[in-house]
C-alpha positions, 0 to 999 in steps of 0.5 A: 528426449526434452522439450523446447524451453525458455529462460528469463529473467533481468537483474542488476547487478552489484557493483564491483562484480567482475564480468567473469564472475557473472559468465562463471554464474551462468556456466551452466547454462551457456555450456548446455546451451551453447551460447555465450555471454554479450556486451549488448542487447540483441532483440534478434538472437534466440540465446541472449545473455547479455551484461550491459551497464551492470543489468544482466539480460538472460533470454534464451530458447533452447532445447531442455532436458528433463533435468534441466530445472534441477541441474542448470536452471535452479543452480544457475540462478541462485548463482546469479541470486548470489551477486544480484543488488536486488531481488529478482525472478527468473522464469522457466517456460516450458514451451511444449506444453498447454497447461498453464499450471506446467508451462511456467515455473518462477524462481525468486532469487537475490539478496534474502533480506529484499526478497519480501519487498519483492513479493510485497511490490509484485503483490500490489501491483498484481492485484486488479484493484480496479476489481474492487468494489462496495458491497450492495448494501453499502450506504452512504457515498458511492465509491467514484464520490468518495475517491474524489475527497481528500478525505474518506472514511468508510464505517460500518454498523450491524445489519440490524442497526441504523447508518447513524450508528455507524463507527469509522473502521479504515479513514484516509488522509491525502491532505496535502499530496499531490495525487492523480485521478487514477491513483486516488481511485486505486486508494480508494478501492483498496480502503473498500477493500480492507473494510470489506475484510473489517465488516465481513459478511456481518456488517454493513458498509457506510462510505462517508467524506471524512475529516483529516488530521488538519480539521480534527486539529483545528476542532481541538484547537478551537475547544482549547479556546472556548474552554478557556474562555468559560474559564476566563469568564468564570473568574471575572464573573465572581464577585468578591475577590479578584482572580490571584495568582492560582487561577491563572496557574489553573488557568494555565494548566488547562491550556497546557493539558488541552494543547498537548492534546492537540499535538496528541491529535495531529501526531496520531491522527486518530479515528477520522469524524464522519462529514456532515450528510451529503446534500443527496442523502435524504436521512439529516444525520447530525451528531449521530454521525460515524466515530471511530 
C-alpha cells in the first residue's frame, strides 16, 4: 500500500560536479521509481529528472510507499543539498489527500551557511505587504501620500498626548534611488509595519514626510555658518583691541567641531525631523514637530 506522490524541487548545481555524481544523488529515487535522469527539459513526462546547463530539475509523479520520506525522499535530498551552489526546497505532495496540513511536506537543503538567506528572501517576498495597513488611529498622513516622498517618518506619541508630541520611531530615506511606484508602497507598508510593532497597542501613529540625510546635512551646514558668523561679529564688534591670533584659532575650532558634526549627521543619518504641516491638516504645528 502507498499513496500517489510528488517530488519537486529546482537547484543549481556547482561547478565541477560531474553528471555521475548528481545521478549517484538521485539513486534512490530513479530506482524506486524507475526513471532515469536526462539531458533535457521534458514538460511531457510524468518522472523527470533532468540536469540541463548546471540546473537540476526533479519532477515526478510516482507511486510512494509509506516509508518513502524517510527512506528516499529525505535521503535523496540531502544528497543533492550536498553538491547544490545554493540553497533550495524540495517538496513532497502527497496527492491522496485533502488536508492542506498533510498533503505537502518542504525540505530546505544546500549549503548551511546560505540556508537563512533563503528563509530570509522566502520570508520577504511570502509576505502580503500589500496586507499592510495604518491603524485607525493614526494621524497625520495617509499611507498612498507618504509612499510618494522620498522621505517618510512615522512617529508616535501616547493615547493621552497630543500629535505635536510625537517622536520619530522608523525614518526613510530613498534620496537619490531610482524606485518604482509599487516598490515605494511595498516600503512604505513595511515602515508601517515596524511602527506598528514599535507603538503597540499603547501608542498612537503619526505618519509625517520626513527629511532625509541631504537636508539634515544642509541644516547643519547652515548652523556651522551662522555661528561663525556671530562669532566673527562678535570680535569685530569689541572695541579696544583687534582680533589676535587666538580668536582665529577659537574661531577655527568652532568650525572644525561644527564640521565634524556635520560628517557625524551625513554617515549616521540620525532620527529624521518631521516635515513642516501639510497644507490639509488644520493644527499649524511648527517647532513642536516630531523628533526622533
Amino acid at each position: 500500500m502507498g499513496y500517489d506522490a510528488r517530488v519537486s524541487f529546482e537547484v543549481t548545481i556547482r561547478e565541477g560536479v560531474t553528471r555521475e555524481a548528481v545521478e549517484a544523488a538521485l539513486k534512490p529515487l530513479l530506482d524506486d521509481s524507475k526513471f532515469d535522469l536526462l539531458d533535457h527539459d521534458d514538460s511531457m513526462e510524468e518522472r523527470l529528472a533532468a540536469l540541463v546547463d548546471g540546473i537540476l530539475i526533479v519532477r515526478a509523479d510516482i507511486s510512494a510507499g509509506y516509508n518513502f520520506h524517510d527512506h528516499i525522499f529525505l535521503p535523496v535530498v540531502e544528497a543533492v543539498g550536498a553538491l547544490a551552489e545554493d540553497a533550495f526546497e524540495a517538496t513532497l505532495e502527497n496527492q491522496d489527500t485533502g488536508d492542506e496540513d498533510e498533503r505537502y511536506t518542504t525540505v530546505l537543503a544546500g549549503p548551511a551557511h546560505l540556508i537563512p538567506e533563503y528563509k530570509t528572501r522566502a520570508a520577504r517576498w511570502g509576505l502580503r505587504v500589500e496586507d499592510i495597513h495604518l491603524p485607525m488611529s493614526a494621524r497625520g498622513w495617509p499611507l498612498e501620500d507618504i509612499a510618494t516622498r522620498e522621505c517618510m517618518t512615522i512617529a508616535a506619541f501616547p493615547k493621552d498626548g497630543h500629535h505635536t508630541d510625537a517622536v520619530s520611531r522608523v525614518s526613510v530615506d530613498l534620496v537619490g534611488l531610482d524606485l518604482d511606484e509599487a516598490r515605494r508602497d511595498r516600503i512604505a507598508r513595511l515602515a508601517v509595519l515596524l511602527a506598528r510593532e514599535i507603538a503597540g497597542e499603547e501608542l498612537i501613529l503619526h505618519p509625517r514626510p520626513g527629511y532625509g540625510a541631504a537636508e539634515r546635512v544642509l541644516d547643519a551646514a547652515g548652523e556651522v555658518m551662522r555661528v561663525m558668523d556671530a562669532y566673527d561679529a562678535e570680535l569685530n564688534s569689541d572695541a579696544g583691541r583687534s582680533p589676535d591670533g587666538a580668536d582665529y584659532e577659537a574661531l577655527r575650532e568652532v568650525a572644525k567641531c561644527r564640521i565634524e558634526r556635520i560628517r557625524h549627521e551625513a554617515v549616521t543619518r540620525s532620527n529624521a525631523i518631521a516635515a513642516p504641516a501639510m497644507e490639509y491638516e488644520r493644527v499649524t504645528e511648527t517647532s513642536s514637530a516630531p523628533r526622533g
